[in-house]
Rosetta silent file (secondary structure, phi, psi, omega in degrees, C-alpha in Angstrom):
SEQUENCE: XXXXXXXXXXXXXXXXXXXXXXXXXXXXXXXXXXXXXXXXXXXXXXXXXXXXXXXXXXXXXXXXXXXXXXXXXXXXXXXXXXXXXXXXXXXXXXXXXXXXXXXXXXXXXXXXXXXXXXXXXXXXXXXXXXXXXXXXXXXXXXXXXXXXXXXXXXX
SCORE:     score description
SCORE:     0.000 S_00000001
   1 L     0.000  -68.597  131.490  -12.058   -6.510  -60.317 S_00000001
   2 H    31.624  -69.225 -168.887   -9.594   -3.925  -58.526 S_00000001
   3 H   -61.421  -59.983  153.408  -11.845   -3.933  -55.822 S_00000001
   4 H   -49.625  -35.827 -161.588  -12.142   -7.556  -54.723 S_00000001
   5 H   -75.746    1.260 -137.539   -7.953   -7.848  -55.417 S_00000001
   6 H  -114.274  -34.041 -163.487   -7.921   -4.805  -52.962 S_00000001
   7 H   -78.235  -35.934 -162.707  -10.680   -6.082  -50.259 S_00000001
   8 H   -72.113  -34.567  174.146   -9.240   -9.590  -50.394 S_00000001
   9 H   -44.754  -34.053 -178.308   -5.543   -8.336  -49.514 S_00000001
  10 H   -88.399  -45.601  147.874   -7.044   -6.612  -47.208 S_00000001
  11 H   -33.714  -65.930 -169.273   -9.016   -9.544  -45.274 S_00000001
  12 H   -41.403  -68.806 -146.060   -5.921  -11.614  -45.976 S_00000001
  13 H   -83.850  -36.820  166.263   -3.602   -9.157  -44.143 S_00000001
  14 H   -54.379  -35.114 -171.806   -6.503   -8.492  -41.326 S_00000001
  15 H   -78.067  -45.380  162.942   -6.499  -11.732  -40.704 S_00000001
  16 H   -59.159  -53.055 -149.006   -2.712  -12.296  -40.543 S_00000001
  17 H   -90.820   -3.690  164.056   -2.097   -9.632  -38.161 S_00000001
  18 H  -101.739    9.850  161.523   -4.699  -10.713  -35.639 S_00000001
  19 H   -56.932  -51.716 -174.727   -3.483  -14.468  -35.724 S_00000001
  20 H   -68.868  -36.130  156.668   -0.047  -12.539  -34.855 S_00000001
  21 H   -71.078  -46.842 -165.675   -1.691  -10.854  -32.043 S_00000001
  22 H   -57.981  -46.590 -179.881   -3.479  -13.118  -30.253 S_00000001
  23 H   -63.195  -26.608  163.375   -0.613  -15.562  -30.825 S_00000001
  24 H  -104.303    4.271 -178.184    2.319  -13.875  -29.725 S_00000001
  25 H   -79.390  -41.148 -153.458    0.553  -11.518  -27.061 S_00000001
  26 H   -69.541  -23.547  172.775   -0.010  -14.227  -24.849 S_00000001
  27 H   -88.590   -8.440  156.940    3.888  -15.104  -24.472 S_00000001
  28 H  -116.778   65.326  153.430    4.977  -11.717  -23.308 S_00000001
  29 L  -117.708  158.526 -154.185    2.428  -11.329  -20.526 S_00000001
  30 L   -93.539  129.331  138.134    4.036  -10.084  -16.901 S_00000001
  31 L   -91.971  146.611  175.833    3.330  -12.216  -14.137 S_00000001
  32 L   -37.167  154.743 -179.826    2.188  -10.018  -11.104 S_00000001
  33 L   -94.733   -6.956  161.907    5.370   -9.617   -9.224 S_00000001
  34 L  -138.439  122.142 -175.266    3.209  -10.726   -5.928 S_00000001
  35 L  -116.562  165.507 -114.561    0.306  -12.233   -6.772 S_00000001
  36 L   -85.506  -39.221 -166.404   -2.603  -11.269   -4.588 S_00000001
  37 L   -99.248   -8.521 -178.552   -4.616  -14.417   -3.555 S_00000001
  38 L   -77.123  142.696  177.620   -1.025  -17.156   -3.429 S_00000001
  39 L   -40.514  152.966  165.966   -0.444  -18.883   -0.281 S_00000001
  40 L   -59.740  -40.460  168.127    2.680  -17.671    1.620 S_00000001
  41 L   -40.204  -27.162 -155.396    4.650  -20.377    0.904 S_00000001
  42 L  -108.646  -13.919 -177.604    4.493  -19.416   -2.724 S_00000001
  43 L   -86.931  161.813 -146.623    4.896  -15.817   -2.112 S_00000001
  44 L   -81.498  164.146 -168.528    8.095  -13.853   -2.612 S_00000001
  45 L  -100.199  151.575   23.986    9.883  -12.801    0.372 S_00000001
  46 L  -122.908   32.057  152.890   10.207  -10.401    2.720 S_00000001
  47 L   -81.276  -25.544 -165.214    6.233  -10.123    3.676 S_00000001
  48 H   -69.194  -25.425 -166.184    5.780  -14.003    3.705 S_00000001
  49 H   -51.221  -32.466  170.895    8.168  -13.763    6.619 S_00000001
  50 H   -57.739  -35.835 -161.530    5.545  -11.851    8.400 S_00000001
  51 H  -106.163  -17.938  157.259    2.955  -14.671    7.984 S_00000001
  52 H   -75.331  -25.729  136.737    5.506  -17.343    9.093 S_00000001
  53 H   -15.705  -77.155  179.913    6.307  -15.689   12.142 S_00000001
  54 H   -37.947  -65.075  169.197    3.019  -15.467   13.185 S_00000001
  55 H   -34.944 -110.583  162.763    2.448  -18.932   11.966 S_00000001
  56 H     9.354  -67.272 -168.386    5.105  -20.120   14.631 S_00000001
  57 H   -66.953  -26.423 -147.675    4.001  -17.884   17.426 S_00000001
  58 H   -97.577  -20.095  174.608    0.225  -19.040   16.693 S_00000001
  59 L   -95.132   19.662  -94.004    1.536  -22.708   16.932 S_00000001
  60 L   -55.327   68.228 -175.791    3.818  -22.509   19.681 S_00000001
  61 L   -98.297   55.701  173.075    7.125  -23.240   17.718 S_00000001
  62 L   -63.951  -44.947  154.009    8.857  -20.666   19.625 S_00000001
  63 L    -1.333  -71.197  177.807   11.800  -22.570   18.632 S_00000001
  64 L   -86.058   20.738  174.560   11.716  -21.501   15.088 S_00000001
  65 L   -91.183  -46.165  174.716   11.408  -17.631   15.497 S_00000001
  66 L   -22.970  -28.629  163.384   15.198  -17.235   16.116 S_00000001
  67 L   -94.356   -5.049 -178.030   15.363  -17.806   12.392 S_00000001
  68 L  -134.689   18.591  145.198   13.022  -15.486   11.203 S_00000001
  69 E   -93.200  148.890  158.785   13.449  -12.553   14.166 S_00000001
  70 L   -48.015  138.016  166.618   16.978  -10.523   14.344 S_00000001
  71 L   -80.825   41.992  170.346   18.699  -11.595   17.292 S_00000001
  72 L   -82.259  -45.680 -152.133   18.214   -8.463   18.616 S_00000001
  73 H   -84.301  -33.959  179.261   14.928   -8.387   18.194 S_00000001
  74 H   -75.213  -37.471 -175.132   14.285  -12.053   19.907 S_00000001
  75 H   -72.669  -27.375 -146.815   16.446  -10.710   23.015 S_00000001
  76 H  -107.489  -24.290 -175.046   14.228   -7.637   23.083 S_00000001
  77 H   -79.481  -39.309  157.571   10.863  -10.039   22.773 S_00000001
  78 H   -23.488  -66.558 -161.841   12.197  -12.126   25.875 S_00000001
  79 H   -69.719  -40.842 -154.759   13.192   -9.549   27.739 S_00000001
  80 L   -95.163   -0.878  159.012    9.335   -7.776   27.420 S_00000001
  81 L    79.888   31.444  177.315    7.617  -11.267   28.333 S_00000001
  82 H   -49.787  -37.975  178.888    6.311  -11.033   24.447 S_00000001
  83 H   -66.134  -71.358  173.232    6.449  -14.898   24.417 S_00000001
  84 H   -51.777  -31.000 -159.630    5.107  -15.498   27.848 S_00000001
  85 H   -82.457  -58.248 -167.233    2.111  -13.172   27.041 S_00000001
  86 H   -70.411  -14.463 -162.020    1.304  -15.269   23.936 S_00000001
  87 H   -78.932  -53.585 -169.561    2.150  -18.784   25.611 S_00000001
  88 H   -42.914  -47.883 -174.606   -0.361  -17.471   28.235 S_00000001
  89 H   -56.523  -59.812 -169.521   -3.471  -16.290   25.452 S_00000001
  90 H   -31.430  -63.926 -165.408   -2.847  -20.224   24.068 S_00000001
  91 H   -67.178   -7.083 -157.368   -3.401  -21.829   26.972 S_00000001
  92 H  -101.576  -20.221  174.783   -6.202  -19.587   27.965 S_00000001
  93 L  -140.241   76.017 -175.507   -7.742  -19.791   24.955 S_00000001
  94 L   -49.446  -27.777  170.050   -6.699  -23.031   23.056 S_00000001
  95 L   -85.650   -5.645  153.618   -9.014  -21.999   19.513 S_00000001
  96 L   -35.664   88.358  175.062   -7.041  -18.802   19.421 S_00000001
  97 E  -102.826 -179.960  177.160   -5.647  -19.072   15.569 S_00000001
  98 E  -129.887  126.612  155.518   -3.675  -16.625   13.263 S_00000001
  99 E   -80.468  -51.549  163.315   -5.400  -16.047   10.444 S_00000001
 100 E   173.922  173.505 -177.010   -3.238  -13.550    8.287 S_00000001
 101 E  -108.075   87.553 -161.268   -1.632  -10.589    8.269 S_00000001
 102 E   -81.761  117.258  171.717   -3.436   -7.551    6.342 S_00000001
 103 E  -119.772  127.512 -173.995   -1.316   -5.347    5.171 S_00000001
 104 E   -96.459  -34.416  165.749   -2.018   -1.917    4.425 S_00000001
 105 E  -124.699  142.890 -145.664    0.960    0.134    3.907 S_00000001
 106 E  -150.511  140.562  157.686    4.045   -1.276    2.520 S_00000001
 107 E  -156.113  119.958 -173.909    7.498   -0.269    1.588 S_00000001
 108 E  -122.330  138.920  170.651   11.253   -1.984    0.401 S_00000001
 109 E  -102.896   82.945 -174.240   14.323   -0.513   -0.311 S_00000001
 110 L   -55.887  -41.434  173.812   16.122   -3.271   -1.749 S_00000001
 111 L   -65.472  -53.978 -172.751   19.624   -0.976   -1.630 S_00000001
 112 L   -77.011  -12.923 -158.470   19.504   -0.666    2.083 S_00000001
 113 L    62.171   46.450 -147.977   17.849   -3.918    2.463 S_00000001
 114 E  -138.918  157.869  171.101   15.211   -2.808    4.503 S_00000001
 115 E  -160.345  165.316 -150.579   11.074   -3.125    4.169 S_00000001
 116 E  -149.232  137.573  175.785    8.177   -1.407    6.277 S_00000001
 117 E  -155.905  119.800  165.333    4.669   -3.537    6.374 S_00000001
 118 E  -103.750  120.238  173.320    1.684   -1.412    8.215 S_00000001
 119 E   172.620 -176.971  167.702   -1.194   -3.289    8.854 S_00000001
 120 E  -118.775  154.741  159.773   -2.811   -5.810   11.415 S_00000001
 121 E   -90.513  132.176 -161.335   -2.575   -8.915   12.341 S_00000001
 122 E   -74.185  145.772 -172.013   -6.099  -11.032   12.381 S_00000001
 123 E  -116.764  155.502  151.690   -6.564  -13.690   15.088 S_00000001
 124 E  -137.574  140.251 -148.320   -9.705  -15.500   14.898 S_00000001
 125 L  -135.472  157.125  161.758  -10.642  -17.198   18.668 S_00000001
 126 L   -85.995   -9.244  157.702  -14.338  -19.400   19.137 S_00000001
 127 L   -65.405  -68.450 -157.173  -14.350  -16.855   22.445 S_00000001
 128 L  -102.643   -3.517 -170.310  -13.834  -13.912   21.357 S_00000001
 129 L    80.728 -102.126  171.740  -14.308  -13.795   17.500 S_00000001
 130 L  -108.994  132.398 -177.259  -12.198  -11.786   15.324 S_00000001
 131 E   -94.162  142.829  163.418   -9.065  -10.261   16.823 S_00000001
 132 L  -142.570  137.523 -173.995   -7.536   -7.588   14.814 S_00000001
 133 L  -125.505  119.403  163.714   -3.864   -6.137   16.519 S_00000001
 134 E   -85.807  144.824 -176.348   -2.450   -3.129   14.231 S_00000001
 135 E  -125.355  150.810  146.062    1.275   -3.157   13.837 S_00000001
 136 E  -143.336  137.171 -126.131    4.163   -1.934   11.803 S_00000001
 137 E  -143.476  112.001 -156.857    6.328   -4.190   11.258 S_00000001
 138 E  -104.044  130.374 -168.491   10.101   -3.466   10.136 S_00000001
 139 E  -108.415  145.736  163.203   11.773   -6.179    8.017 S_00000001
 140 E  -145.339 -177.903 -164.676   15.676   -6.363    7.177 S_00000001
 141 E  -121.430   81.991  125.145   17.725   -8.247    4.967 S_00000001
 142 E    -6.226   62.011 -154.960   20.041  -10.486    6.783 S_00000001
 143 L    24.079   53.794 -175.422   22.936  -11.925    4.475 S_00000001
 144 L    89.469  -26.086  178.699   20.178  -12.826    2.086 S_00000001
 145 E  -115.061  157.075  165.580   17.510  -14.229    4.022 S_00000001
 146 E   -58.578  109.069  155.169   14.785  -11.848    5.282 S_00000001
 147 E  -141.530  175.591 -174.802   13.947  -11.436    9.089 S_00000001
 148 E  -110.822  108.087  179.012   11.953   -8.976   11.314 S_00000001
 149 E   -52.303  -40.622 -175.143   13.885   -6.323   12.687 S_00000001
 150 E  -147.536  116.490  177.757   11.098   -4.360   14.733 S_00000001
 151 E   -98.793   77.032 -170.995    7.572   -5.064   15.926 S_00000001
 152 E   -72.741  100.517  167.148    5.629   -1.669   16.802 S_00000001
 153 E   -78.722  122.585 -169.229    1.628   -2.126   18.152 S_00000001
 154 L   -70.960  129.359  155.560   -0.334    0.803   17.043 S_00000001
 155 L   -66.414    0.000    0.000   -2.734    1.802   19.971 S_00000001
């Protein structure tokens, strides 16, 4: 008799505690703090800035880079015919798209406000096929909004 009061307590109480796991585990799970496959739009700043940029340039909405270059950095793309060069690939090749920006090495300092993104950006053209341009790509933090501070092209 012992035996059963001792096995059922013990089913009973097995039973309790993994209704209390399953049931409360699921409300303390972490969402990734980027997560890997969401659109840019949904992803946290300051990498999406990188794929709207792009986005822009690849549409030709030079217009809108002034908000999401330094103006430093827009005086320095001007002056280097950075603009002109890309106006020029469009017209020369109108299926010339921006695909995304693969990034391989990454780093933010949130106290300086500063972020580092190594990688390339992919092109994809019905000429030439896949484009890939490596970069590093210096981000700063801009009274709160995000913009891109430096554009390096790796040879």
């Amino acid at each position: 008799m012992r035996a059963c009061k001792y096995f059922a307590w013990g089913l009973i109480l097995g039973i309790v505690l993994t209704w209390g796991w399953f049931s409360f585990s699921e409300k303390n799970k972490a969402e990734p703090a980027l997560p890997a496959l969401a659109p840019a739009s949904q992803q946290q700043a300051p990498f999406a800035i990188i794929y709207k940029f792009y986005q822009a340039l690849a549409t030709g909405r030079e217009d809108q880079l002034s908000l999401l270059v330094t103006p430093e950095l827009l005086i320095t793309l001007q002056k280097n015919q950075f603009l002109q060069k890309w106006q020029q690939r469009r017209q020369q090749d109108p299926s010339l798209r921006f695909v995304f920006f693969l990034i391989k090495e990454q780093e933010v300092d949130l106290k300086t406000g500063t972020a580092r993104a190594r990688g390339s950006a992919e092109w994809v053209s019905a000429r030439q096929g896949t484009l890939s341009v490596p970069q590093t790509i210096i981000i700063l933090n801009d009274q709160g909004k995000w913009k891109i501070k430096d554009i390096k092209e790796q040879g």
